[in-house]
BASEBA-674824 format. One record per residue (C-alpha): residue in three letters; x, y, z. Coordinates in nm, 2 decimals. Layout:
residues N
aa:Ala | u:X | v:Y | w:Z;
...
This chain:
residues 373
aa:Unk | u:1.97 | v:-1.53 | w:5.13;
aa:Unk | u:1.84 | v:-1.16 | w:4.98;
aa:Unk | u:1.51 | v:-1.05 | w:5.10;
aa:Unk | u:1.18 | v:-1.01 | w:4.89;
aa:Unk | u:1.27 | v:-0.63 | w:4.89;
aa:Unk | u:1.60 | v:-0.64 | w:4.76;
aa:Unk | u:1.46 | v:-0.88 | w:4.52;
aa:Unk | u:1.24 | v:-0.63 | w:4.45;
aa:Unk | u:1.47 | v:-0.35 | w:4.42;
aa:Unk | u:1.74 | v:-0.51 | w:4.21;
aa:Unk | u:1.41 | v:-0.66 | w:3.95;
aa:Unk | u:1.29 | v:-0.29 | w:3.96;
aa:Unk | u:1.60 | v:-0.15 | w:3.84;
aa:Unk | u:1.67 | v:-0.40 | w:3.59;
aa:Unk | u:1.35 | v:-0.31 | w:3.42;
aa:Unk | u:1.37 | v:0.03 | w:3.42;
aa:Unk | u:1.75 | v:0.02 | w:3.31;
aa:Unk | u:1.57 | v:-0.20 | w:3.02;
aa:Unk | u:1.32 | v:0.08 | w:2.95;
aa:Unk | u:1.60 | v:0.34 | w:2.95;
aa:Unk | u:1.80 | v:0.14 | w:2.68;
aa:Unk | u:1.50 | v:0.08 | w:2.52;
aa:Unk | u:1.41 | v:0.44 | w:2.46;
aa:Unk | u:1.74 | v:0.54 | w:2.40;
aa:Unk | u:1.79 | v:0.30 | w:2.10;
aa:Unk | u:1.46 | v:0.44 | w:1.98;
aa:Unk | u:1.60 | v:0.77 | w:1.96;
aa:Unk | u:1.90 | v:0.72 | w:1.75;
aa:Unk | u:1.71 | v:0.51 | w:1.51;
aa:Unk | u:1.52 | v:0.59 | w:1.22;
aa:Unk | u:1.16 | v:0.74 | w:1.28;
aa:Unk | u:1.02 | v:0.45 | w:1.09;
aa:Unk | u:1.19 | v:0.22 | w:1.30;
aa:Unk | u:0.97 | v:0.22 | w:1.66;
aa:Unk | u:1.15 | v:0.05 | w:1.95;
aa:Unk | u:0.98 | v:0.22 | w:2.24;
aa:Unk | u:0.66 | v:-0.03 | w:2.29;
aa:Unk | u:0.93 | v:-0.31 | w:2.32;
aa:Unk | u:0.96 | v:-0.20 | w:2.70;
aa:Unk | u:0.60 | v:-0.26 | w:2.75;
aa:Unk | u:0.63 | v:-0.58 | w:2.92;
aa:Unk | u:0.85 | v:-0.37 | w:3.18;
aa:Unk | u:0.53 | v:-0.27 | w:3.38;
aa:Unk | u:0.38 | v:-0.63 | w:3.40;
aa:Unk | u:0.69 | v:-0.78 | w:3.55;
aa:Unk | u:0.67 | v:-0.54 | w:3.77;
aa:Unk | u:0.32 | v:-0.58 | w:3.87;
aa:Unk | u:0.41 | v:-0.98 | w:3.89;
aa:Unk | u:0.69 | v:-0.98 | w:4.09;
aa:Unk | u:0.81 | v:-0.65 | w:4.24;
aa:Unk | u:0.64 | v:-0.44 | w:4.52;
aa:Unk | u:0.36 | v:-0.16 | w:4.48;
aa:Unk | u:0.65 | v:0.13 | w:4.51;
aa:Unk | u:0.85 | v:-0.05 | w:4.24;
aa:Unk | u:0.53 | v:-0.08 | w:4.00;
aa:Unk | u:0.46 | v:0.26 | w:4.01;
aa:Unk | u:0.80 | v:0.39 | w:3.94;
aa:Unk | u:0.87 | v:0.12 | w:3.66;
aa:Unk | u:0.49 | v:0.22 | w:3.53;
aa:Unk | u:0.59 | v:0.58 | w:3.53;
aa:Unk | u:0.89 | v:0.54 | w:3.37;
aa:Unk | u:0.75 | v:0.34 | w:3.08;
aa:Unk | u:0.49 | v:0.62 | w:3.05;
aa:Unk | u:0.77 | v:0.89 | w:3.01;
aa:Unk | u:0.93 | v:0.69 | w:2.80;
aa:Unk | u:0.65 | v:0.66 | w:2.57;
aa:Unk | u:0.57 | v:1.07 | w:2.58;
aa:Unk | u:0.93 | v:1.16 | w:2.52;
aa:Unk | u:0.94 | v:0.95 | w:2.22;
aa:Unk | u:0.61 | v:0.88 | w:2.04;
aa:Unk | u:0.46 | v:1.27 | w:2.16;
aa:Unk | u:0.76 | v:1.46 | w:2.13;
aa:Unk | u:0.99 | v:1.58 | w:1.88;
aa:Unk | u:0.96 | v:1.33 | w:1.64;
aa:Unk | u:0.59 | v:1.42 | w:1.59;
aa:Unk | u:0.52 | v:1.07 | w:1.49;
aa:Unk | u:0.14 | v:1.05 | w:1.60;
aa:Unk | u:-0.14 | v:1.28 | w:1.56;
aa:Unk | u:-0.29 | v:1.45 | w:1.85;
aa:Unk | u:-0.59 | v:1.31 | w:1.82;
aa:Unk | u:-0.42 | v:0.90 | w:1.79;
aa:Unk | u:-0.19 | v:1.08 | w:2.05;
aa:Unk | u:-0.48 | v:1.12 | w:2.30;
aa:Unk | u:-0.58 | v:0.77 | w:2.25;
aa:Unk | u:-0.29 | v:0.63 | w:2.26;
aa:Unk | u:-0.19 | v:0.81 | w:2.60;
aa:Unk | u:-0.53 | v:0.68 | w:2.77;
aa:Unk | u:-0.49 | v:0.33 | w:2.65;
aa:Unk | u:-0.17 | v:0.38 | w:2.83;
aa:Unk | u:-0.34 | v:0.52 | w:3.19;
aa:Unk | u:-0.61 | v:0.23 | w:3.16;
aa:Unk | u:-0.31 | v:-0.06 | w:3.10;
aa:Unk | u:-0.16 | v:0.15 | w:3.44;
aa:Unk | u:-0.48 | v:0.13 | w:3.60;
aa:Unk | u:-0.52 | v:-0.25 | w:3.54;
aa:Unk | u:-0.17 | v:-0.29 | w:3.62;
aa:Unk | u:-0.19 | v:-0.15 | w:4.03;
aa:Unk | u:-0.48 | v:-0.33 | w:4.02;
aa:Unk | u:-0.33 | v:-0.69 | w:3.95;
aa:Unk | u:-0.09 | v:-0.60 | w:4.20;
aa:Unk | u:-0.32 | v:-0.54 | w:4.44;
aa:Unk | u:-0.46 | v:-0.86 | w:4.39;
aa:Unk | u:-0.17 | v:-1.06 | w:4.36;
aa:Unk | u:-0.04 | v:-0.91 | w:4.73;
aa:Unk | u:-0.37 | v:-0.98 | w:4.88;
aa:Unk | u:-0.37 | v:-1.34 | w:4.78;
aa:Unk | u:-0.02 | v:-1.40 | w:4.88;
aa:Unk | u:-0.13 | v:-1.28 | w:5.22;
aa:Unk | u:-0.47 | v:-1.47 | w:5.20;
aa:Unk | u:-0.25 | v:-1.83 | w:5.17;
aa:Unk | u:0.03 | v:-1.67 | w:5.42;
aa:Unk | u:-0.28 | v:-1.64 | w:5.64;
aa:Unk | u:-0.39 | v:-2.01 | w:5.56;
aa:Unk | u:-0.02 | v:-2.15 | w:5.59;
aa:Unk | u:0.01 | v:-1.99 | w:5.91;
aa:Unk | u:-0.36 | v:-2.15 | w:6.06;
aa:Unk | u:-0.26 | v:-2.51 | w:5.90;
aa:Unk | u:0.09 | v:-2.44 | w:6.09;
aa:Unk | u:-0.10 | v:-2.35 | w:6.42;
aa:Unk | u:-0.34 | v:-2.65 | w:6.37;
aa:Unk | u:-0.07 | v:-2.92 | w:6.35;
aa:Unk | u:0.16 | v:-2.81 | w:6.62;
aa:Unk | u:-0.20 | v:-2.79 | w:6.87;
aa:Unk | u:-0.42 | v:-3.02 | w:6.76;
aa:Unk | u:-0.38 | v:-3.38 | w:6.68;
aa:Unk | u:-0.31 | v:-3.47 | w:6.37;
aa:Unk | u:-0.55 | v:-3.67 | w:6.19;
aa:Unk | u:-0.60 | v:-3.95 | w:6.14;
aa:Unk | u:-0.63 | v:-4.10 | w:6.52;
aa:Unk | u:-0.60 | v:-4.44 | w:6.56;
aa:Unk | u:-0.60 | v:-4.62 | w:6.94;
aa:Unk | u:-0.80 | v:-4.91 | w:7.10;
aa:Unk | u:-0.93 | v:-5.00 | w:6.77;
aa:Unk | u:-1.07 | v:-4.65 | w:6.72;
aa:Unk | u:-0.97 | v:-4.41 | w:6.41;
aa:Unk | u:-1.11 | v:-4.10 | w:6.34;
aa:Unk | u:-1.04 | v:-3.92 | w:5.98;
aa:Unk | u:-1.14 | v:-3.54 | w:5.93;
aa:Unk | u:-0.98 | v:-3.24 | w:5.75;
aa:Unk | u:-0.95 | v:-2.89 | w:5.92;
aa:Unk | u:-0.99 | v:-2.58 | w:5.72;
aa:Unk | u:-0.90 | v:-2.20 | w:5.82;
aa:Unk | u:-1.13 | v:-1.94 | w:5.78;
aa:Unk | u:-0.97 | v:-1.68 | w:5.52;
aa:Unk | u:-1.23 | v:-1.40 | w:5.59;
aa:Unk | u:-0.97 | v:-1.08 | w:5.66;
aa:Unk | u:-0.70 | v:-1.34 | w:5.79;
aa:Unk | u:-0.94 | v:-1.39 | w:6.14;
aa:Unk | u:-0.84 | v:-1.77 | w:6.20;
aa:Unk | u:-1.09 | v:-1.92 | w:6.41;
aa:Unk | u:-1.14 | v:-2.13 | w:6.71;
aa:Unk | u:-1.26 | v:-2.47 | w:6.63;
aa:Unk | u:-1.10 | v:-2.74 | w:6.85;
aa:Unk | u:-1.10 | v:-3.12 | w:6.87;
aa:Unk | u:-0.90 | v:-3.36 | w:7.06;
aa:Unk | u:-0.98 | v:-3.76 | w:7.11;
aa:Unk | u:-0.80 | v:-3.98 | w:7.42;
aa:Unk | u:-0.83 | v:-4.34 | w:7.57;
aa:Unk | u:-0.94 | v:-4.31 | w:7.96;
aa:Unk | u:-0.97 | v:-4.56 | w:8.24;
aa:Unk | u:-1.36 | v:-4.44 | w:8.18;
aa:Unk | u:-1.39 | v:-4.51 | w:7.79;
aa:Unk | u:-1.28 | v:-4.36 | w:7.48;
aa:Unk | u:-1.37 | v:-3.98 | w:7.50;
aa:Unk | u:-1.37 | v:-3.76 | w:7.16;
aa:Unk | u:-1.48 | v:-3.39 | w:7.19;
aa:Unk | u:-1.54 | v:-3.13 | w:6.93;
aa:Unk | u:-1.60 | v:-2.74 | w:6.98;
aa:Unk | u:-1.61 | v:-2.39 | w:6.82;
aa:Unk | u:-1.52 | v:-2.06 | w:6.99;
aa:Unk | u:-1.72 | v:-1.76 | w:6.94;
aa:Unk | u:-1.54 | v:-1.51 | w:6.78;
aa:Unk | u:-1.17 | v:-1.49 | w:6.58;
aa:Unk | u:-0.82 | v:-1.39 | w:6.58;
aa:Unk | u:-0.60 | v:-1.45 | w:6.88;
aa:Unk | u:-0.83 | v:-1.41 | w:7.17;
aa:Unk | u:-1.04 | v:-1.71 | w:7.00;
aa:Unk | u:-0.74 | v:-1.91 | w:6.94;
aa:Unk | u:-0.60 | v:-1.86 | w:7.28;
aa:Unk | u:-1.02 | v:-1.99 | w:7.41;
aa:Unk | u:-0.98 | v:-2.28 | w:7.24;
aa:Unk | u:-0.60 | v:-2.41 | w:7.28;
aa:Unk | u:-0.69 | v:-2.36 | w:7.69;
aa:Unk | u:-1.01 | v:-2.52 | w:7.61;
aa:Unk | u:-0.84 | v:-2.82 | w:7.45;
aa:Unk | u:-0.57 | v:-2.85 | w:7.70;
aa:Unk | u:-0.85 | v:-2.89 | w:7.98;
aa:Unk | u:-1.01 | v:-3.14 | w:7.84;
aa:Unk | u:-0.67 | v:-3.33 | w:7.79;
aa:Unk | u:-0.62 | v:-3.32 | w:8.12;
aa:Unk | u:-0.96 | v:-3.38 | w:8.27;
aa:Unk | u:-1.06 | v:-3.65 | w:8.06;
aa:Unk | u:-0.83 | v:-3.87 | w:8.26;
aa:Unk | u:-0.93 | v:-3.80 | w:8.60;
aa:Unk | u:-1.30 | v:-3.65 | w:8.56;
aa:Unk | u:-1.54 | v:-3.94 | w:8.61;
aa:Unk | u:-1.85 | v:-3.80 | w:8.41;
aa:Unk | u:-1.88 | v:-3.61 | w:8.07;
aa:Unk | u:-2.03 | v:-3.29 | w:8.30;
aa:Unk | u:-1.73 | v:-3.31 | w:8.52;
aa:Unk | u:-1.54 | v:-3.26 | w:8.20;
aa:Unk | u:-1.72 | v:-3.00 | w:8.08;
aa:Unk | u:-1.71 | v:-2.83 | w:8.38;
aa:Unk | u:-1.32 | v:-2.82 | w:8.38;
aa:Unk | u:-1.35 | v:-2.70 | w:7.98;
aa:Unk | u:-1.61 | v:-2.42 | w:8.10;
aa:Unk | u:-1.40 | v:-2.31 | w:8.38;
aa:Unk | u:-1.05 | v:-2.29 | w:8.16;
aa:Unk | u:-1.23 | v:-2.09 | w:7.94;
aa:Unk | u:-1.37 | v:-1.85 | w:8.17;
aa:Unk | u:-0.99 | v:-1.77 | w:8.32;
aa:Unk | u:-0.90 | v:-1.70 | w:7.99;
aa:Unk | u:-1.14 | v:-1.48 | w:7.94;
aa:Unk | u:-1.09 | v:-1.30 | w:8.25;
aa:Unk | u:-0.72 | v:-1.30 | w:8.17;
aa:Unk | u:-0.76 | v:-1.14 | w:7.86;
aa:Unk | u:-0.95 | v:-0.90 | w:7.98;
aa:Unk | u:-0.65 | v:-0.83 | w:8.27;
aa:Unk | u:-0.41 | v:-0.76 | w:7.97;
aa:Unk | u:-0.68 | v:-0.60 | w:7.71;
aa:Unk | u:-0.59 | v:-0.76 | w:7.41;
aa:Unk | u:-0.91 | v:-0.69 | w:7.27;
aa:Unk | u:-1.27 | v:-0.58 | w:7.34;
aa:Unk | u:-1.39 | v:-0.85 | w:7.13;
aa:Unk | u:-1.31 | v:-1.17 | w:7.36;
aa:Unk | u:-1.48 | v:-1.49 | w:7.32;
aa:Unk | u:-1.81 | v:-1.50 | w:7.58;
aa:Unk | u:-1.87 | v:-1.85 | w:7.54;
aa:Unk | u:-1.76 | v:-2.22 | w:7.34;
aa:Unk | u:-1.99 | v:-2.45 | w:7.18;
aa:Unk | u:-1.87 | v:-2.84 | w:7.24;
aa:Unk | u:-1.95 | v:-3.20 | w:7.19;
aa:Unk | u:-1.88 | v:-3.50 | w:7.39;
aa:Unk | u:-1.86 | v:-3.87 | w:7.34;
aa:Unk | u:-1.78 | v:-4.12 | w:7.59;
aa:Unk | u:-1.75 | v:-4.50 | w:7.38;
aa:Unk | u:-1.78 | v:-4.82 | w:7.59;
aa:Unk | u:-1.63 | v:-5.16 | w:7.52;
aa:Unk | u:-2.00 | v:-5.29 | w:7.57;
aa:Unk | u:-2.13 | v:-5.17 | w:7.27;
aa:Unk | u:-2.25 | v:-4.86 | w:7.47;
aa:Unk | u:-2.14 | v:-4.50 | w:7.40;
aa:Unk | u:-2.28 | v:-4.14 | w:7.61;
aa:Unk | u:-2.30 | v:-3.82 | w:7.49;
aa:Unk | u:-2.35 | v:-3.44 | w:7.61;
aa:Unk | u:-2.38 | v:-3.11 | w:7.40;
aa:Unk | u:-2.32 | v:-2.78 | w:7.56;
aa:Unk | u:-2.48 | v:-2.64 | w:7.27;
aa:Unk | u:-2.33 | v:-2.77 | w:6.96;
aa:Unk | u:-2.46 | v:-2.86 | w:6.66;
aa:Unk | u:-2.60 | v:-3.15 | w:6.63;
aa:Unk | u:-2.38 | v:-3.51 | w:6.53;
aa:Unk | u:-2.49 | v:-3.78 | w:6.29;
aa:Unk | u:-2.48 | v:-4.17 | w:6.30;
aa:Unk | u:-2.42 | v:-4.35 | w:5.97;
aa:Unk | u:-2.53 | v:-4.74 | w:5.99;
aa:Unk | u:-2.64 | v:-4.97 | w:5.71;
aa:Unk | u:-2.64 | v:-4.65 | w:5.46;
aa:Unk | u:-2.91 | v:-4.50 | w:5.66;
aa:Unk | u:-2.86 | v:-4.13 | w:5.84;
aa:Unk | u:-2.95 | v:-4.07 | w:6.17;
aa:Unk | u:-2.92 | v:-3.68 | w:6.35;
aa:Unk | u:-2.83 | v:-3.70 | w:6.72;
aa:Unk | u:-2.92 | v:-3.46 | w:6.92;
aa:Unk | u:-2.92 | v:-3.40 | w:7.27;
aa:Unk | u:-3.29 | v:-3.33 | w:7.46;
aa:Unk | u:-3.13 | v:-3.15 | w:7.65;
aa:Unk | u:-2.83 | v:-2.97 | w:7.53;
aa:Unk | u:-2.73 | v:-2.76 | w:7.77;
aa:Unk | u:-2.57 | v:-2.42 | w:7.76;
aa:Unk | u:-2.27 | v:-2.37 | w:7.56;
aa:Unk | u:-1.94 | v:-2.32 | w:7.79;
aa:Unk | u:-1.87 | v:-2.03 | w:7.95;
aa:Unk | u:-2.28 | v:-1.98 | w:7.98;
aa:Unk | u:-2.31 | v:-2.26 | w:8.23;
aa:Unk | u:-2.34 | v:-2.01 | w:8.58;
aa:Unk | u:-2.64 | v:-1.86 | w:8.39;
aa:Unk | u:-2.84 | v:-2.15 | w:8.45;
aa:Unk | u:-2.83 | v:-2.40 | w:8.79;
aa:Unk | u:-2.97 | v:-2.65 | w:8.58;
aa:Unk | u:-2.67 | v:-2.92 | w:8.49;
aa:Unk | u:-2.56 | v:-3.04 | w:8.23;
aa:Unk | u:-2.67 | v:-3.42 | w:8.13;
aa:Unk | u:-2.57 | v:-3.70 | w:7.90;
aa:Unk | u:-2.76 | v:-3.95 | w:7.70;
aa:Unk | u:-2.67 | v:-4.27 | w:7.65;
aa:Unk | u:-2.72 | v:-4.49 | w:7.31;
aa:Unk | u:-2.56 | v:-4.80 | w:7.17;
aa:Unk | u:-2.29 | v:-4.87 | w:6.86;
aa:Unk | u:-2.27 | v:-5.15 | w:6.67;
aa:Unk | u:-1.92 | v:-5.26 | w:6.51;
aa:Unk | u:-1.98 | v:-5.09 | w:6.18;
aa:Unk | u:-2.10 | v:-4.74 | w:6.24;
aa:Unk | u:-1.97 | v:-4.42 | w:6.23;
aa:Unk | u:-2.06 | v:-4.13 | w:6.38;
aa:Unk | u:-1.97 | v:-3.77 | w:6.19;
aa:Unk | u:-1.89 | v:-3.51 | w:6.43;
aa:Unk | u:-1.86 | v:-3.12 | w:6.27;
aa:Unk | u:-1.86 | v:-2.74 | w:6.37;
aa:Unk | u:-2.08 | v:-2.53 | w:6.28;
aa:Unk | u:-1.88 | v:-2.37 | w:6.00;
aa:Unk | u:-1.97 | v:-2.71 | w:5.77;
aa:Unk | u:-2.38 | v:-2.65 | w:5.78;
aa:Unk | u:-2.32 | v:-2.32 | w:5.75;
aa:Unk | u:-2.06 | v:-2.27 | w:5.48;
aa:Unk | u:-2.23 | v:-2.05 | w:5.17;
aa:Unk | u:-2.21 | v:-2.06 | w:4.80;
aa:Unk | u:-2.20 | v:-1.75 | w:4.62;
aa:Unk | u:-2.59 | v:-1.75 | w:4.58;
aa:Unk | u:-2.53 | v:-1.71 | w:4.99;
aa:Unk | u:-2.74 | v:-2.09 | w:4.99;
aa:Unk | u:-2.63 | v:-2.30 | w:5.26;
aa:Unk | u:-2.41 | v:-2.66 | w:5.25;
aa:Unk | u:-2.68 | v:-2.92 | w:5.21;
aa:Unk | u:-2.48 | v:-3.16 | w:5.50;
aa:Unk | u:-2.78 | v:-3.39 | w:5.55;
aa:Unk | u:-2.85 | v:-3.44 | w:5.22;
aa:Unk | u:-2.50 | v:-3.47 | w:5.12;
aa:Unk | u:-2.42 | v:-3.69 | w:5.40;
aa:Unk | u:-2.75 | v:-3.93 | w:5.28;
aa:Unk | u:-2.57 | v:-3.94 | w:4.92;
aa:Unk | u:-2.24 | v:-4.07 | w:5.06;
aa:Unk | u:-2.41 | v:-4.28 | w:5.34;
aa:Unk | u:-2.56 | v:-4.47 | w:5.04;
aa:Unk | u:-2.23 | v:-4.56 | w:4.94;
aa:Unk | u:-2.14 | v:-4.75 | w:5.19;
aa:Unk | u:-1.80 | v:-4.55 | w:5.19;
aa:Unk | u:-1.51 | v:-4.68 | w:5.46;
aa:Unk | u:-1.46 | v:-4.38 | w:5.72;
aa:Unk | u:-1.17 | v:-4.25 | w:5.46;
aa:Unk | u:-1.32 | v:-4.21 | w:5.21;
aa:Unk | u:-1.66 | v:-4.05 | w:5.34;
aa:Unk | u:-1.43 | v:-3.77 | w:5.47;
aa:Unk | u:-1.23 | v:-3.71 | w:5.13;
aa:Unk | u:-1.58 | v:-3.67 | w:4.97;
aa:Unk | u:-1.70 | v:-3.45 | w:5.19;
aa:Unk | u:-1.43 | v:-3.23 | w:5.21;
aa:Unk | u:-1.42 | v:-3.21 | w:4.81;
aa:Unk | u:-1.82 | v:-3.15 | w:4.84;
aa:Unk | u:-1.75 | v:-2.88 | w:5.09;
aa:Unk | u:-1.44 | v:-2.66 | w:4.95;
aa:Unk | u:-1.68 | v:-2.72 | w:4.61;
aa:Unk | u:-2.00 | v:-2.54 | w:4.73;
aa:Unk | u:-1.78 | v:-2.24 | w:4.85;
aa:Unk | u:-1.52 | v:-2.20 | w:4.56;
aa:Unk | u:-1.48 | v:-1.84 | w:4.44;
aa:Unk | u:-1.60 | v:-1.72 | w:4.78;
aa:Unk | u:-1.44 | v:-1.62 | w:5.11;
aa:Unk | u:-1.46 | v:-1.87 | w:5.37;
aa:Unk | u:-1.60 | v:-1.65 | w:5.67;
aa:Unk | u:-1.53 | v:-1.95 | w:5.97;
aa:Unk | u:-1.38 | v:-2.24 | w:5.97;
aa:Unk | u:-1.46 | v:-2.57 | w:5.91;
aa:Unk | u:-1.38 | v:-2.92 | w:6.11;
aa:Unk | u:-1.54 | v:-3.25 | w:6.06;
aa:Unk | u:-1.43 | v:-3.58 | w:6.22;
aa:Unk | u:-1.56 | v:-3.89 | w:6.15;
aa:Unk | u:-1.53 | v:-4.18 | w:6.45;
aa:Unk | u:-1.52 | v:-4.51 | w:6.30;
aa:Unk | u:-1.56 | v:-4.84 | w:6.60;
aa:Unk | u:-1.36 | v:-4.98 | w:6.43;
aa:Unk | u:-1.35 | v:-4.89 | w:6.11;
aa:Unk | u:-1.12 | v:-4.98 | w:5.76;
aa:Unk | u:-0.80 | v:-4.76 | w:5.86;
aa:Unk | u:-0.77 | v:-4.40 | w:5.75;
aa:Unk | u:-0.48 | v:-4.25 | w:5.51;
aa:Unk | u:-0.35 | v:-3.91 | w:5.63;
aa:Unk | u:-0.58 | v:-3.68 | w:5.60;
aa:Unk | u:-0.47 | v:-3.34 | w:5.85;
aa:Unk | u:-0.52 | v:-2.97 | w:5.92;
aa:Unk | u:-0.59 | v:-2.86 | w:5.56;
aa:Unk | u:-0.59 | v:-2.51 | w:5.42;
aa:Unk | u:-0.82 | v:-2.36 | w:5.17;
């Protein structure tokens, strides 16, 4: 199969072959009959569908082209119309590059977001969960800010201990906060079967992080490494009762009988990879479910998402409006995401986004996975 470039190369040709015959037909003809401006949808192919190399030599073409034959012998134009004319022409070159510009950065802008939504699925679970009568819906999406994928992570597993769903967000982007947060993840996997309290767990997380951390620093991949991991814990018990801990996430929100509530920890604790700053350890509180609730779980990159004013995602008050609605656990999340990628159209998503939403049990969830912007 050819490659972009030699698609490029043989398009690039083509059009300035065009240009070429073009001008040449122009020259034999008449000087009332004027061919040469046929060839000026030459450049814009090019601009469309050739690289930047390729532009500028079909653009420069078309200009010569147009000298040779409009400014030359035949003395068609007046000098003054020829000045005009020739300066229209730089300006439509100009705005030409430019569109080209654009068009490669956006192609790399969705390469970028193909290549997180790629990443997410082959990691993460794909949503929707369903397992022991719980089913969680959410939606993932990339940041797009310079093509620096983030580091949220989630994971959710059935454990001789309860149900345990966890939620996080590395500091930082790139590959040093994907690596965090995949080593991260895998720790709680693993821990979450054999770790009989929610600080245990976190303790494993905290302590996978920190040798990753320490390992990158061993190979230098970068001077920018994550320092530390926000995440969220929930422990669900068949008798109604569920626990909690927060090593300094934001907070998590109970929807029941189209009222909002905000849990929050008292007493958070430090995020992961903090936790030897501070001897004191890390607790959970304990609360109660009832069969219809949900419970929203996000990162930070959902409160904080910006318009272009630069105002802030209104999540609670959102989350009020769809709460009212009595919406099944689907449903609030497709409405949420379309609130959320609404408020920051037309602007560059600087970190991204995850929201899950636990439903005990709830009405079952369509597919809903890693998403991209």
């Amino acid at each position: 199969m050819p490659s972009p470039s030699t698609h490029s190369t043989l398009l690039g040709t083509l059009l300035i072959a065009f240009i070429v015959a073009v001008g040449t037909a122009n020259a034999v003809t008449p000087e009332d009959v004027r061919l040469t401006l046929l060839s000026g949808a030459a450049p814009v192919f090019a601009g469309l569908y050739t690289t930047r190399g390729w532009t500028w030599a079909v653009t420069g073409v078309y200009l010569a082209n147009i000298l040779l034959n409009y400014l030359g012998p035949h003395d068609y134009i007046a000098p003054v119309a020829g000045v005009g004319i020739f300066g229209g022409l730089v300006l439509a070159t100009a705005a030409l590059l430019l569109n080209h510009y654009l068009r490669v950065s956006r192609d790399a802008e969705h390469s970028t977001a193909d290549f997180a939504e790629t990443l997410t699925r082959a990691v993460q679970p794909h949503l929707p969960i369903e397992d022991e009568g719980v089913r969680i819906c959410g939606f993932y999406v990339a940041a797009t800010e310079g093509g620096r994928i983030g580091g949220d992570f989630y994971d959710a597993v059935p454990t001789p201990y309860g149900y345990r769903v966890m939620i996080g967000d590395v500091q930082g982007k790139g590959l040093p906060a994907i690596s965090a947060s995949r080593q991260i993840a895998a720790a709680f996997h693993e821990a979450a079967h054999y770790a009989e309290s929610l600080p245990e767990v976190a303790y494993r997380m905290e302590q996978a992080l920190l040798r990753d951390n320490a390992r990158s620093r061993r190979d230098e991949q970068s001077s920018d490494l994550p320092a530390f991991a926000t995440a969220l814990l929930i422990e669900g018990h068949a008798d109604g009762t569920f626990d909690y801990l927060s090593a300094g996430h934001v907070p998590f929100y109970r929807l029941r009988d189209g009222q909002v509530t905000e849990l929050a920890a008292t007493e958070p604790g430090l995020p992961l990879g903090l936790g030897t700053l501070d001897d004191t350890p890390r607790v959970t509180v304990r609360d109660t479910y009832r069969r219809q609730d949900a419970y929203l779980l996000v990162t930070d990159g959902v409160d904080e998402a910006r318009d272009r004013t630069g105002a802030f995602f209104p999540l609670s008050e959102r989350l009020a409006e769809l709460a009212r609605l009595g919406l099944p656990a689907e449903r609030l999340v497709e409405r949420l995401d379309e609130q959320l990628r609404a408020h920051v159209r037309g602007t560059t998503v600087r970190d991204d986004t995850t929201a899950l939403v636990a439903h005990f049990p709830g009405a079952p969830c369509a597919a809903h996975g890693p998403t991209s912007p």
